[in-house]
C-alpha positions as CSV (number, residue, x, y, z in Angstrom):
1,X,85.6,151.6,103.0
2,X,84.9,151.1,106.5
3,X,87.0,148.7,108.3
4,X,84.3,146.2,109.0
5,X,83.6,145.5,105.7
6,X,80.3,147.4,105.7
7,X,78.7,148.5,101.6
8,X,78.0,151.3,100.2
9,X,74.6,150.5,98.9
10,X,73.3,152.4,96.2
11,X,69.3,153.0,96.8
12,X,67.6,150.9,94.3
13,X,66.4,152.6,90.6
14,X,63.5,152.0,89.1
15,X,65.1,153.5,86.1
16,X,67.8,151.4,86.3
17,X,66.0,147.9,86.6
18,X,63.9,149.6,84.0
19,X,66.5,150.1,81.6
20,X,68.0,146.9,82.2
21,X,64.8,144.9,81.2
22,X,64.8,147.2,78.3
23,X,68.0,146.1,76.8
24,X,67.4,142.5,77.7
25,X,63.7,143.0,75.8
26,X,65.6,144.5,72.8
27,X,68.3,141.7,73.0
28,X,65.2,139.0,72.7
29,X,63.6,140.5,69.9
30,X,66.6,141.8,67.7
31,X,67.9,138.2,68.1
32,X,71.6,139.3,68.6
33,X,73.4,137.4,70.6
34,X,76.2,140.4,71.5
35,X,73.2,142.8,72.4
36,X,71.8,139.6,74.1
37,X,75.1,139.4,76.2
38,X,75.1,143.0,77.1
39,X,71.7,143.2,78.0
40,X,71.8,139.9,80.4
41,X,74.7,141.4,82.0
42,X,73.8,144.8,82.4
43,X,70.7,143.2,84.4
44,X,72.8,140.9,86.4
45,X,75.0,144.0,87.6
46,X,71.8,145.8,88.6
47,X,70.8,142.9,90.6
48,X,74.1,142.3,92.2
49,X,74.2,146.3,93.1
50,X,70.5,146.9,94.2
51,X,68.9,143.5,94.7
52,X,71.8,141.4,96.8
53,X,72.4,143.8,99.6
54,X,68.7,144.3,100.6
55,X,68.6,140.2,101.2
56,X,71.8,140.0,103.0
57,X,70.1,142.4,105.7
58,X,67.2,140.3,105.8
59,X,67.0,139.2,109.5
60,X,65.0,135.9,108.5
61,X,66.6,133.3,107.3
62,X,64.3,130.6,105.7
63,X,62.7,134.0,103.9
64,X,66.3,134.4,102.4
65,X,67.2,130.9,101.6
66,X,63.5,130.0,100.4
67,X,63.9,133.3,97.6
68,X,67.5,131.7,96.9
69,X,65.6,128.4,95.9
70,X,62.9,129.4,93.9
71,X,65.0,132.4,92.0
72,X,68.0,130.3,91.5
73,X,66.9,128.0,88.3
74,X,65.7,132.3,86.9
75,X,69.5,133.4,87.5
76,X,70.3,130.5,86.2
77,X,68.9,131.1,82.8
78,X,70.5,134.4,82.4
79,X,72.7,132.0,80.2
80,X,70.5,131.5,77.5
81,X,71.0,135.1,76.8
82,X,75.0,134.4,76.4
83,X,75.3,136.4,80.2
84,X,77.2,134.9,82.6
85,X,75.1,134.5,86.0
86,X,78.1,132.6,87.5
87,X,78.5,135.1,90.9
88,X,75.3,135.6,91.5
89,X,74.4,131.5,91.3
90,X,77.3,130.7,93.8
91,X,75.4,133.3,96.6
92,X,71.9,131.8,95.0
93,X,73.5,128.5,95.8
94,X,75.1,129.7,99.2
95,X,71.9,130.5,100.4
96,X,70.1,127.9,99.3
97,X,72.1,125.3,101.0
98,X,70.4,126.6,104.3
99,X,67.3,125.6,103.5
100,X,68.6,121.8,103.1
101,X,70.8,122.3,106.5
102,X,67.6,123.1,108.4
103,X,65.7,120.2,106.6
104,X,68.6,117.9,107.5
105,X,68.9,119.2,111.6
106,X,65.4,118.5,112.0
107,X,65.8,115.3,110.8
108,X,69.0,114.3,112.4
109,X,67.1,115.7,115.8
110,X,64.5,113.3,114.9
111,X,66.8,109.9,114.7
112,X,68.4,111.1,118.2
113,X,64.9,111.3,119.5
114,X,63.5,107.7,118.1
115,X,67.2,106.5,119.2
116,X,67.1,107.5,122.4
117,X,63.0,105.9,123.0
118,X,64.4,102.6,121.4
119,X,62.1,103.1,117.8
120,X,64.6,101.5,116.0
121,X,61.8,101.8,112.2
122,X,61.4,105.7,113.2
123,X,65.1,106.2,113.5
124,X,66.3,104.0,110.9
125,X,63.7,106.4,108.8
126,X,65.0,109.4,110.2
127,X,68.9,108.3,109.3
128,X,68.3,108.0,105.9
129,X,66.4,110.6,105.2
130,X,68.8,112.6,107.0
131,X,71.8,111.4,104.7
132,X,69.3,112.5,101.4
133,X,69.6,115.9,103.0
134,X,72.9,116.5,103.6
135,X,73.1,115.0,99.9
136,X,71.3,117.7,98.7
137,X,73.2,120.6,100.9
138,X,76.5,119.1,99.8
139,X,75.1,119.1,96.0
140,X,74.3,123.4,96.7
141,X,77.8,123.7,98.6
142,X,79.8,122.2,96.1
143,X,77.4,124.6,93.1
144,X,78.6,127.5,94.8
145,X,82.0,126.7,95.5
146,X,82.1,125.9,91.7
147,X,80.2,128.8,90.5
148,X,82.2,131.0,92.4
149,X,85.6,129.8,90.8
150,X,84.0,130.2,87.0
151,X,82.9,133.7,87.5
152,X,86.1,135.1,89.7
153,X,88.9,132.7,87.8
154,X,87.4,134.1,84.3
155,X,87.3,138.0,85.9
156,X,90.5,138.6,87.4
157,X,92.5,135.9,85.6
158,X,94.2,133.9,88.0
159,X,94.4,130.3,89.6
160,X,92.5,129.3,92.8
161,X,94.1,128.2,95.3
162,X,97.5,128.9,93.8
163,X,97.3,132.5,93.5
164,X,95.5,135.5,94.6
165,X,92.9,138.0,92.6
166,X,93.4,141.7,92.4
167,X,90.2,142.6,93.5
168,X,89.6,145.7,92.1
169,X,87.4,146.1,89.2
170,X,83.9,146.9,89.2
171,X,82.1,144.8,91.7
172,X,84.8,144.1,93.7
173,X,83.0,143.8,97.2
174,X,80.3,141.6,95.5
175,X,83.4,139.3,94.3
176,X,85.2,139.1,97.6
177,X,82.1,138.2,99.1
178,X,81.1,135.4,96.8
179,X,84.9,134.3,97.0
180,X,84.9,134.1,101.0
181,X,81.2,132.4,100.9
182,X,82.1,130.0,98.1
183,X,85.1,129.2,100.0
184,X,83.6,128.2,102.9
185,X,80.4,126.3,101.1
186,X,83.3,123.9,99.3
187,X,84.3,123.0,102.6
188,X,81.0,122.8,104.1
189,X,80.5,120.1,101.0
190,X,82.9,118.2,101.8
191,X,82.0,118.1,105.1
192,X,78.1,117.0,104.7
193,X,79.2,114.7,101.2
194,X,81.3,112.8,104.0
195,X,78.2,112.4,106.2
196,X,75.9,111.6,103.3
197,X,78.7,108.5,102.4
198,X,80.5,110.4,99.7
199,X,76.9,110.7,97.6
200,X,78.3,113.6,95.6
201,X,81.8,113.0,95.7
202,X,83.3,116.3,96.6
203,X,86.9,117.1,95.6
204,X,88.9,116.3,98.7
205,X,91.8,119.1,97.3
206,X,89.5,121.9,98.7
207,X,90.6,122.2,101.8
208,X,94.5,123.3,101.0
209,X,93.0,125.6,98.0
210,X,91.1,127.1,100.3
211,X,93.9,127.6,103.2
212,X,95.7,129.9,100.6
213,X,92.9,131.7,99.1
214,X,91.7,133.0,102.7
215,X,95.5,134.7,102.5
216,X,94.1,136.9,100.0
217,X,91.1,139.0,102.0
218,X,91.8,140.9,104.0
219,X,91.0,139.3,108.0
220,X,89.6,142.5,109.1
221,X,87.3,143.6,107.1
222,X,85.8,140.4,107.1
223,X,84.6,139.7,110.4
224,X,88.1,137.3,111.4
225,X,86.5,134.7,109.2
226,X,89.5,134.1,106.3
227,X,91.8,133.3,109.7
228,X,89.0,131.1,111.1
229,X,88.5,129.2,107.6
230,X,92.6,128.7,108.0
231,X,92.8,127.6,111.3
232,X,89.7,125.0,110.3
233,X,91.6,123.6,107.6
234,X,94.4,123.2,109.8
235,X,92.6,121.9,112.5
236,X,91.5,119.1,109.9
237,X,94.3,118.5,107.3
238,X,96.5,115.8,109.1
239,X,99.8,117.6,109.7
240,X,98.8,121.0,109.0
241,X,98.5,122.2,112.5
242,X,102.7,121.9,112.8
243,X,103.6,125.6,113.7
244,X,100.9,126.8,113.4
245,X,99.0,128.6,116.5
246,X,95.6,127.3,116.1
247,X,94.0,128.1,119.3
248,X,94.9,131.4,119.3
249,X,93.9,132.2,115.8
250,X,90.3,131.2,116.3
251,X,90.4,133.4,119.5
252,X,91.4,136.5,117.8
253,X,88.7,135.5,114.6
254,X,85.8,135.1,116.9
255,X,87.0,138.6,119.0
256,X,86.5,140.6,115.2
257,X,84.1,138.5,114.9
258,X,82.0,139.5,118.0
259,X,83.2,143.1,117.4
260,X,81.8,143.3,114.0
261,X,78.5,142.1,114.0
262,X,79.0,138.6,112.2
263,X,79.9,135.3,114.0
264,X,80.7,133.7,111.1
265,X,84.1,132.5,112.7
266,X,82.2,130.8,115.2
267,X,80.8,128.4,112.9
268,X,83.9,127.4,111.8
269,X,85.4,126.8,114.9
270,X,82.6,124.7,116.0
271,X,83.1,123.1,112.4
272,X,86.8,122.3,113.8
273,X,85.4,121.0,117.5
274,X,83.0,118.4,115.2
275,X,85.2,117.3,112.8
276,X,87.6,116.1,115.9
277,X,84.4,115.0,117.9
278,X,85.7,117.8,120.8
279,X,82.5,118.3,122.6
280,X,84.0,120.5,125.7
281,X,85.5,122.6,122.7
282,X,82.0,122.3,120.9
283,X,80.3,123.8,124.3
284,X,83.1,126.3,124.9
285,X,81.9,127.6,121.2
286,X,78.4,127.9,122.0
287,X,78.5,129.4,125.1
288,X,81.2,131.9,124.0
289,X,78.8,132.7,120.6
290,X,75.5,133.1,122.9
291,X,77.6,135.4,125.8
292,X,79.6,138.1,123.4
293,X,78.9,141.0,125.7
294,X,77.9,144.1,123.8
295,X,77.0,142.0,120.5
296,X,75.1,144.4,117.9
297,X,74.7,142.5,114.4
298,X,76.0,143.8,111.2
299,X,72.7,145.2,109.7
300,X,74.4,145.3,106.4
301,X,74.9,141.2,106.9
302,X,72.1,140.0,109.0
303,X,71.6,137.3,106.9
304,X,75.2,135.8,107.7
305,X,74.7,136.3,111.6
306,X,71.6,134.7,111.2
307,X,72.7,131.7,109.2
308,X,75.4,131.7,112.0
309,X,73.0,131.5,114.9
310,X,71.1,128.5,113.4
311,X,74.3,126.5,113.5
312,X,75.1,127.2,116.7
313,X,71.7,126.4,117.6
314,X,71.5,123.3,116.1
315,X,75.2,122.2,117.9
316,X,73.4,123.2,121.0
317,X,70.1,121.5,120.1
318,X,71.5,118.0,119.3
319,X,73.3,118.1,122.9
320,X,70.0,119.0,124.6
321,X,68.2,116.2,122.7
322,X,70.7,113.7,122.9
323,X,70.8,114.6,127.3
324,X,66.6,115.1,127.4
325,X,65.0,113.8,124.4
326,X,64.0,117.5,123.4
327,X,65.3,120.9,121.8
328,X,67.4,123.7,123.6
329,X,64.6,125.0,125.7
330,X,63.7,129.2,124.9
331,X,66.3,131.4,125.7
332,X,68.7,128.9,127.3
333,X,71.1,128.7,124.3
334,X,74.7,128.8,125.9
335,X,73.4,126.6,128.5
336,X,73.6,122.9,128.9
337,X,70.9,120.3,130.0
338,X,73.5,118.8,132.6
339,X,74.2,122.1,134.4
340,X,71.4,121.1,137.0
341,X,71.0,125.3,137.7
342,X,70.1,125.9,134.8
343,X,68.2,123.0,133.4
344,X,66.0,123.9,136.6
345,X,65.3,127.0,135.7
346,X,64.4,126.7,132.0
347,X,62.4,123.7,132.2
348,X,58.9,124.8,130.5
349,X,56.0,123.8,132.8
350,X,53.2,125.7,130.9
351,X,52.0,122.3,129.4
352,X,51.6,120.8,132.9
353,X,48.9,124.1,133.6
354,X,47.0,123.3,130.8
């Protein structure tokens, strides 16, 4: 397996997805729920193998977290057939959390603009709804952090958080993925319930769980982000930071990071930056995630980068709004509004010729 964590893909069989709806249609009509169970499965393993990797190279990322909304609720009823859809509704859910993080920076964009022009009904508006959204993203984050513990505790028989799986059955790159992923969405939950005044109620023991269960991945093959979920979580946990060299474990996450095609890490450390309200750290991360010389994504995880560059972009677009009353203008990302250069040169004047 390549060291940065790259698939093999098997090219996707007709006869395969063919056979798989076969057993399931047999399973329906025979009535037998062990037949029903092998069938459901046997078309969930399919999907994981031939379906899932296709996605995660997509390079658009409402297209992939739009499919993850509508076809969650159809994975999702791969349990009336007795299967257990479990891994594949913690990415469904993964994914689908975007779509509410986009809805909810738009609208958080919005209050800084009606804040910032004194239209205290629009932003009051713009608060609340914002709040329902991050609502609904923690309600996704903390479905695929959950998800992902049933189908991986149940698989390899061991205790998140507490100790580590032996990841090597069957399916064992799908499962380390959904295991980082899910990882990260639990603390991405408790991150957005906080913001959304504790709507949802996330677990607040996630954190430490997930600070051992990074320990058992292995850092490179994964883009530097199990170190860069650590060093969040220390970063975060009062006291954790004692000994620990936080600082220079994000730097040597967002370097694999940057070298393998997935700034994942980057999000992360900017999640760090917010939670201590460190803007010159916030800015160092955005300007170091928009400058990686020689960047190439990982066409094997598009997706990921993309997911990455949207909260990056958003970190960058709040600034901008909050300094001009508008959005990071066109290709200016990893610049600021006060850097007088620069906001010069990427003002848009094309409206003013019209």
């Amino acid at each position: 397996m390549p060291a940065t964590g790259t698939p093999v893909t098997p090219r996707p069989s007709r006869h395969r997805l063919l056979l798989a709806a076969s057993v399931l249609g047999l399973g329906l009509l025979g009535g037998c729920q062990s037949i029903q169970r092998t069938g459901a499965n046997f078309t969930l393993g399919v999907i994981e193998r031939n379906v899932v990797p296709p996605v995660l190279a997509v390079p658009d990322l409402n297209q992939g977290c739009t499919h993850a909304v509508a076809m969650g609720p159809l994975i999702g009823s791969f349990r009336s057939f007795y299967g257990d859809p479990s891994g594949m509704e913690s990415i469904m859910a993964t994914s689908a959390s975007l779509c509410a993080d986009n809805d909810a920076n738009a609208e958080e964009l919005r209050y800084l603009r009606a804040q910032r022009d004194r239209r205290t009904a629009d932003a009051q508006d713009a608060r609340v709804n914002h709040k329902r959204l991050l609502e609904r993203s923690a309600r996704r984050q903390l479905a695929a952090y959950t998800h992902m513990r049933q189908a991986l505790e149940k698989k390899y028989r061991f205790q998140y958080g507490e100790t580590c799986p032996t990841f090597r059955r069957k399916g064992a790159e799908f499962d380390q993925l959904i295991y980082l992923l899910g990882t990260i969405s639990g603390l991405q939950a408790m991150v957005n319930d906080v913001a959304a005044e504790k709507a949802v109620n996330v677990p607040t023991d996630i954190p430490l769980k997930a600070e051992f269960a990074m320990t058992c991945l292995n850092d490179a093959k994964w883009w530097g982000t199990p170190q860069a979920v650590r060093a969040t979580v220390w970063s975060v946990v009062p006291g954790a930071s004692v000994g620990k060299d936080v600082a220079g474990t994000f730097n040597r996450a967002l370097t694999l990071g940057e070298q393998q095609g997935v700034r994942l890490p980057h999000v992360l450390a900017s999640i760090s930056a917010g939670f201590t309200d460190d803007k010159t750290r916030i800015r160092e991360v955005v300007k170091r995630f928009a400058s990686a010389p020689n960047f190439t994504p990982n066409k094997n995880y598009r997706y990921i980068d993309e997911a990455a560059i949207a909260a990056v972009q958003q970190l960058s677009d709040r600034d901008w709004t909050m300094g001009t009353g508008s959005r990071t203008p066109v290709g200016a990302l990893g610049t600021f509004w006060d850097e007088k250069k620069v906001a010069k040169d990427n003002i848009d004047t094309s409206d003013f010729l019209k």
